[in-house]
C-alpha positions as MATLAB code, in Angstrom:
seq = 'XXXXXXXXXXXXXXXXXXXXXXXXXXXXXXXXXXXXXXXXXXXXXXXXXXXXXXXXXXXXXXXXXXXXXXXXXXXXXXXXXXXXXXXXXXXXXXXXXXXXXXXXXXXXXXXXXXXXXXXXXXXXXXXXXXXXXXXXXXXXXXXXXXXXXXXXXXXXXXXXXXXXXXXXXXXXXXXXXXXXXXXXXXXXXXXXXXXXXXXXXXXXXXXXXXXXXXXXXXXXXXXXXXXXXXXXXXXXXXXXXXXXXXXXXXXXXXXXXXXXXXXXXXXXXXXXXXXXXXXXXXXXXXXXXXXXXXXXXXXXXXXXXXXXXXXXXXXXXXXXXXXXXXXXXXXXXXXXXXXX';
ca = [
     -17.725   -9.164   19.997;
     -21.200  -10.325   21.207;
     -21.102  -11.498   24.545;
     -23.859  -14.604   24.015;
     -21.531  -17.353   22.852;
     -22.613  -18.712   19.702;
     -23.204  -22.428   18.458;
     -21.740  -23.579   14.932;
     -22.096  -26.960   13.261;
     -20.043  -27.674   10.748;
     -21.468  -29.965    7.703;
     -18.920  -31.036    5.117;
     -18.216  -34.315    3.374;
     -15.353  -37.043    4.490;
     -12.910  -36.198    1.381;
      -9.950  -37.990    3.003;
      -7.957  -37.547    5.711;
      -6.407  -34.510    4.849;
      -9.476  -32.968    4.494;
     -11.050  -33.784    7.737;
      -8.002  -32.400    9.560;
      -8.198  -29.542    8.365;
     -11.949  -29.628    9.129;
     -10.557  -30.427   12.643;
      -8.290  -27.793   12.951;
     -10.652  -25.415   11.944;
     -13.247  -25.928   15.107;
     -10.609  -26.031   17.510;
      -9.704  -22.797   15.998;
     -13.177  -21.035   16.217;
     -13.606  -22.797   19.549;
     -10.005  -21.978   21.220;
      -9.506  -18.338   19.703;
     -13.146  -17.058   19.316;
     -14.778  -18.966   22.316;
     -17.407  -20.743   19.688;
     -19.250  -23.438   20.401;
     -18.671  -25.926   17.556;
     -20.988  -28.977   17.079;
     -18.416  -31.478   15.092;
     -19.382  -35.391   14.069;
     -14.993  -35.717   15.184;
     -16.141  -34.632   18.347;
     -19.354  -36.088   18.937;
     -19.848  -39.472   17.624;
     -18.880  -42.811   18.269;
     -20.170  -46.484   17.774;
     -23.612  -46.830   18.536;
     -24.544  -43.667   18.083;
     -28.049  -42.186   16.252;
     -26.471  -40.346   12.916;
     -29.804  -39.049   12.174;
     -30.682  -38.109   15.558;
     -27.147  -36.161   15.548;
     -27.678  -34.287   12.374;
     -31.250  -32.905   13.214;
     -30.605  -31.611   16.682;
     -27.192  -30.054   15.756;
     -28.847  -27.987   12.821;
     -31.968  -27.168   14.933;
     -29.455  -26.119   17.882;
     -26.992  -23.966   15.947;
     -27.067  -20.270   15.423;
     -24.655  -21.061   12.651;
     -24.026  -23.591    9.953;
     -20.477  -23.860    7.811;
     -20.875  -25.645    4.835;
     -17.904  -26.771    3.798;
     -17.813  -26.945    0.094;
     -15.932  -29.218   -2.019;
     -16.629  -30.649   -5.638;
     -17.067  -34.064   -3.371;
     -19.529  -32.093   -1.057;
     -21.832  -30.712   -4.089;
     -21.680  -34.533   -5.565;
     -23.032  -36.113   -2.568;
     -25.397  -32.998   -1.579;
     -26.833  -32.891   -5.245;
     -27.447  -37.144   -5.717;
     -28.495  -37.210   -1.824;
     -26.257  -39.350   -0.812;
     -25.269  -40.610    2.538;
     -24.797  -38.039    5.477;
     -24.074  -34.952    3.409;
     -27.680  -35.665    1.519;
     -29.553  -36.292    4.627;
     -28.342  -33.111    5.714;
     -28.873  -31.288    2.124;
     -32.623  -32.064    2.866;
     -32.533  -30.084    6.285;
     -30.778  -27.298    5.020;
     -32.725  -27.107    1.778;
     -36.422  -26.943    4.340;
     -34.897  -24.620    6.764;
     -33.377  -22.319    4.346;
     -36.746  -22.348    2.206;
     -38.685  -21.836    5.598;
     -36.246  -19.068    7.087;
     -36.510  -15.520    6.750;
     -34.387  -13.801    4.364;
     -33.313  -11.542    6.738;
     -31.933  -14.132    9.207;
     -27.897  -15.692    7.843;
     -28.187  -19.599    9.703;
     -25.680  -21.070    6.632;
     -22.132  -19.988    5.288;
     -20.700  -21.578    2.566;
     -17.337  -21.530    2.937;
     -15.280  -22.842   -0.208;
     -12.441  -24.920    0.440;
     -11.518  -26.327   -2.572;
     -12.500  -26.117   -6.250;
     -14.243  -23.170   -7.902;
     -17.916  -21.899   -7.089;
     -18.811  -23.883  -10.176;
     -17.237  -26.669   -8.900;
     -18.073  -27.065   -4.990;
     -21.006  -25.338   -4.912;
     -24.791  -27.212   -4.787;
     -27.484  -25.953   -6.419;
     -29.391  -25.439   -3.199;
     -26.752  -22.382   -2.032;
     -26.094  -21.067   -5.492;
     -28.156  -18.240   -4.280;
     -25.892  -17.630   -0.836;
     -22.610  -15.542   -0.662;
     -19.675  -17.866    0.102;
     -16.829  -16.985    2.237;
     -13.718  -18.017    0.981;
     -10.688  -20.361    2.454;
      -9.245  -21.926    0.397;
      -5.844  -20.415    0.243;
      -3.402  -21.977    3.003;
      -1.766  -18.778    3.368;
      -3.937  -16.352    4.228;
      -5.848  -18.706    7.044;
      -5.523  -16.786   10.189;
      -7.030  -13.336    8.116;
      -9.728  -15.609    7.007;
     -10.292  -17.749   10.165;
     -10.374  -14.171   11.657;
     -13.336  -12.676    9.425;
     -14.813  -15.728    9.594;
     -15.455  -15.322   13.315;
     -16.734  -11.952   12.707;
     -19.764  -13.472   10.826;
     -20.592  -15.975   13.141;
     -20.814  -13.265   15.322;
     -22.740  -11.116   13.280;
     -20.260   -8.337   12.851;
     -19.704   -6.899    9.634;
     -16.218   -7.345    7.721;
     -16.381   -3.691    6.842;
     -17.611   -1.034    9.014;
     -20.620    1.255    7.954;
     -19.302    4.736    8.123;
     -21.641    7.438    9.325;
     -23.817    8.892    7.384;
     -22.163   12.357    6.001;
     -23.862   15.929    5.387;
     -27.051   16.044    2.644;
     -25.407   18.391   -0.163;
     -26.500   21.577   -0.716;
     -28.224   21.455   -4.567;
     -28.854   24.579   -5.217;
     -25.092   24.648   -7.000;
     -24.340   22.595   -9.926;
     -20.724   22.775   -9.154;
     -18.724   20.470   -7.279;
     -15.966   22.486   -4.760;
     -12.315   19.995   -5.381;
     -11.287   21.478   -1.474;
     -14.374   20.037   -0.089;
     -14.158   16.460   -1.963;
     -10.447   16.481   -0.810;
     -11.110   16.969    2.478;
     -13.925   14.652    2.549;
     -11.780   12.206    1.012;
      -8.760   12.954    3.275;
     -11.149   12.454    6.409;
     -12.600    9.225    5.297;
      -9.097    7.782    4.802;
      -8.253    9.410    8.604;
     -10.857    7.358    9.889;
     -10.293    4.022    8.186;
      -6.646    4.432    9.892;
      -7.701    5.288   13.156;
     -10.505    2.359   12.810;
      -7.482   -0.031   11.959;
      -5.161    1.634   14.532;
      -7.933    0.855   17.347;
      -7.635   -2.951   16.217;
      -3.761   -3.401   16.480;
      -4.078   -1.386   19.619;
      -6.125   -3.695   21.313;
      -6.699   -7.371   22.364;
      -8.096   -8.443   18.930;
      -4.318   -6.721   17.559;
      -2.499   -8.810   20.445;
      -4.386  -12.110   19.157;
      -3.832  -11.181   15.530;
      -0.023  -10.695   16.213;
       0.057  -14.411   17.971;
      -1.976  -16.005   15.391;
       1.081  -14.833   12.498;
       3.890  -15.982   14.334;
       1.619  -19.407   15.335;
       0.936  -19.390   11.213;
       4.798  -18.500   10.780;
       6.192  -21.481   12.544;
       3.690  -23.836   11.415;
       4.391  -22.913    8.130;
       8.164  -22.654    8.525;
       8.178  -26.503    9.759;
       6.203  -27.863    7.262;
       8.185  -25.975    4.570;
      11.553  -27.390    5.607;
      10.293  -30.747    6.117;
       8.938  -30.612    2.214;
      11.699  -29.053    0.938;
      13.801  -31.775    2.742;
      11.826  -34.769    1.289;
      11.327  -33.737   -1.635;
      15.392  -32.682   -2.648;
      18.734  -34.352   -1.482;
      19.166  -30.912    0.550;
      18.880  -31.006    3.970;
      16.663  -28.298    5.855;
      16.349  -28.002    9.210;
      13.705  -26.433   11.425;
      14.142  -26.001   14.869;
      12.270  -23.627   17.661;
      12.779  -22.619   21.278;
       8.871  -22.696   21.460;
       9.492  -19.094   23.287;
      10.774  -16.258   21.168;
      12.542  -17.486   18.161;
      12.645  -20.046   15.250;
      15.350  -21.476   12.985;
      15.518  -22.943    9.183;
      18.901  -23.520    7.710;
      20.403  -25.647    5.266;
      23.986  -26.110    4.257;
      25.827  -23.549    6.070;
      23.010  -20.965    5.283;
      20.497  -19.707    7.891;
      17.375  -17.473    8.542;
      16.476  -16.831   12.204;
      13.079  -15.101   13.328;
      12.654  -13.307   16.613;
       9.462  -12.516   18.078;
       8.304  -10.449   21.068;
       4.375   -9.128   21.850;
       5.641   -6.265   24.795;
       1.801   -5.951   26.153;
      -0.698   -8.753   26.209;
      -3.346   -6.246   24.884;
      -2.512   -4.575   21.962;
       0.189   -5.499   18.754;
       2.180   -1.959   19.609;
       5.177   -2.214   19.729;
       5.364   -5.998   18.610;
       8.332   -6.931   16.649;
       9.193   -9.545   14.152;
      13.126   -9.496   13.083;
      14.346  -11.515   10.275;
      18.000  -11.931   10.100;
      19.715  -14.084    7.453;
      23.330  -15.881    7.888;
      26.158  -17.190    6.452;
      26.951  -20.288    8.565;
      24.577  -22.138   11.248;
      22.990  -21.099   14.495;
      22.477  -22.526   17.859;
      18.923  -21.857   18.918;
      19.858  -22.349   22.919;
      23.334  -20.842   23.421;
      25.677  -18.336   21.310;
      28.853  -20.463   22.043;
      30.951  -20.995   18.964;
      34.250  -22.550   18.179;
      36.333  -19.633   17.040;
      35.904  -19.829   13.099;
      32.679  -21.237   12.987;
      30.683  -17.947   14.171;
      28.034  -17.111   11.899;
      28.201  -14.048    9.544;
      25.134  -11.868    9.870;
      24.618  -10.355    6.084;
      21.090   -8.114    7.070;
      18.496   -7.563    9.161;
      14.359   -6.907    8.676;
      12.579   -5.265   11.395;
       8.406   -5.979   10.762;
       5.596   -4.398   13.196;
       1.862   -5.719   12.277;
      -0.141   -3.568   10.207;
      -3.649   -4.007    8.213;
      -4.058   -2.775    5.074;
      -7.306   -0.575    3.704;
      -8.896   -4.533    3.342;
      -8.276   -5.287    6.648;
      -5.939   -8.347    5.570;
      -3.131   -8.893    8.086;
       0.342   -8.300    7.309;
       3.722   -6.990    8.106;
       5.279   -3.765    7.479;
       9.168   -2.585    7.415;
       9.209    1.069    6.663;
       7.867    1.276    3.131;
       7.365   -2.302    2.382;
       4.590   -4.874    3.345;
       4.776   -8.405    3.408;
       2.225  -11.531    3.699;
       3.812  -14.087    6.229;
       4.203  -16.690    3.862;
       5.690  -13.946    1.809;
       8.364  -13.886    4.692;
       8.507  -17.480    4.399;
       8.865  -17.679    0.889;
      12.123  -14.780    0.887;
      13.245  -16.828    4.105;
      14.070  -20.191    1.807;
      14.686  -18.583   -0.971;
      18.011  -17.005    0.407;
      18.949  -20.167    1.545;
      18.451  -21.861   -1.915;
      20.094  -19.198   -3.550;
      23.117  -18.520   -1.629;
      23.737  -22.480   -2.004;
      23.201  -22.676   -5.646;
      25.595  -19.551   -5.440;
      28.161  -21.278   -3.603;
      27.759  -24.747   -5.382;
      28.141  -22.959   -8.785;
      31.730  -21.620   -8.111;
      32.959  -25.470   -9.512;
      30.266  -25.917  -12.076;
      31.701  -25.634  -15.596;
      30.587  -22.645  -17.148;
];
């Protein structure tokens, strides 16, 4: 990435609490995993502070602006009201004074459709989108690649001019053409597993995984008379289980530079787990019934996932088979006194 840190400010409108931590979450994420320098109201103010004063320095400081757009955002830019329309009028002059050339604001859309979230002032702007939970840390991750001005997709090299002076179009040379282009979108996604950017990626999943895995099971356990459980060791592995049914996931990055070699294993049980010791009282051992092994791979898009010979899985795809076993095997095992 560039070396010259760059400066983001984030304008967005206070939708509710919900909203704002994610908001939240979303600069210490540029800041802690990108090294960004993120200009947040959360951060910044306090009584007796200038709000005016704030919002025209941090938009005249900031390489970078995120809009954060919401139908409540486009409401309040579009009628001018209160901080988001004091800040619509800056970013309506600088935008109309800037050169076309030079990318200062990103919509990103977080909820709603374009239609929606979107003020008339950046109907004109390409939007970068996040506003599906699960695939955050891919997002988050592209994200940071245009605040650094790095392009999502490579430009490949410019190939051979064709010789005209034949109509005819040889199938061995568009094949191999074709076959080498493909080579080199591999290696180019090969170099980014195989490196500190693959080591991060691999560390941001299994943050995602557990995250996800937690608030899952404490959903699913408010919201039915089941009780899931969710426990970690904060090291290597992670727990959710539910009436004698349990999935375990163990994690391990060999080499602090590169994802090669990383493993994810997924192993699903009949009976429950300790997460700190493997003592059982004879009887009560769990039953292993399989085992997934997952490496992280990339696919031609560039969106992070995991691979297990011929299959390829989204983490909260993982998640998803993860409590669906559980369910499953207890609706199985509940079932055997139903009436038919």
């Amino acid at each position: 990435m560039n070396d010259k840190r760059k400066t983001v400010f984030i304008s967005y409108s206070w939708d509710g609490p919900e909203h704002q931590e994610w908001v939240l979450n979303l600069a210490k994420d540029l800041m802690e995993k990108f090294g960004v320098n993120v200009i947040l109201d959360q951060f910044e103010l306090s009584a007796g502070k200038d709000l005016t004063y704030f919002m025209e320095s941090s938009i005249e400081k900031a390489d970078k602006v995120l809009v954060i757009l919401t139908p409540n955002y486009k409401q309040k830019a579009e009628s001018r009201k209160s901080g988001v329309g004091y800040e619509t009028s800056m970013i309506t002059q600088e935008i109309f004074e800037s050169p076309i050339s030079r990318v200062k604001f990103i919509p990103i859309l977080r909820v709603g459709s374009l239609n929606d979230s979107t003020p008339k002032f950046l109907k004109s702007k390409l939007y970068h989108e996040m506003n599906d939970y699960s695939s955050y840390i891919s997002k988050l991750y592209e994200l940071s690649r245009i605040i650094y001005d790095k392009s999502l997709v490579e430009k490949p090299k410019l190939g051979k001019i064709p010789d005209f002076s034949t109509n005819q179009s040889d199938p061995v040379i568009d094949i191999a053409n074709a076959v080498l282009s493909e080579e080199s979108l591999n290696q180019e996604i090969n170099s980014i597993l195989n490196s500190f950017e693959g080591a991060k990626l691999y560390q941001f999943q299994v943050q995602f995984l557990n995250t996800q895995l937690k608030e899952k099971a404490e959903l699913y356990n408010s919201s039915t008379s089941i009780p899931f459980t969710f426990g970690t060791n904060n090291r290597d592995s992670s727990i959710v289980q539910a009436l004698g049914y349990s999935v375990s996931f163990y994690w391990g990055l060999k080499y602090s530079n590169t994802a090669e070699n990383s493993i994810l294993t997924v192993r699903y049980w009949k009976g429950y787990l300790n997460l700190n010791d493997n003592f059982y009282f004879p009887g009560e051992e769990p039953k292993r019934i399989k085992e997934i092994k997952y490496s992280l791979d990339m696919n031609y898009e560039k969106t992070v996932l995991w691979r297990s010979g011929d299959a390829k899985m989204l983490t909260n795809e993982i998640i998803q088979e993860a409590f669906l076993f559980i369910i499953d095997s207890i609706k199985k095992e509940k079932s055997k006194t139903f009436r038919s």
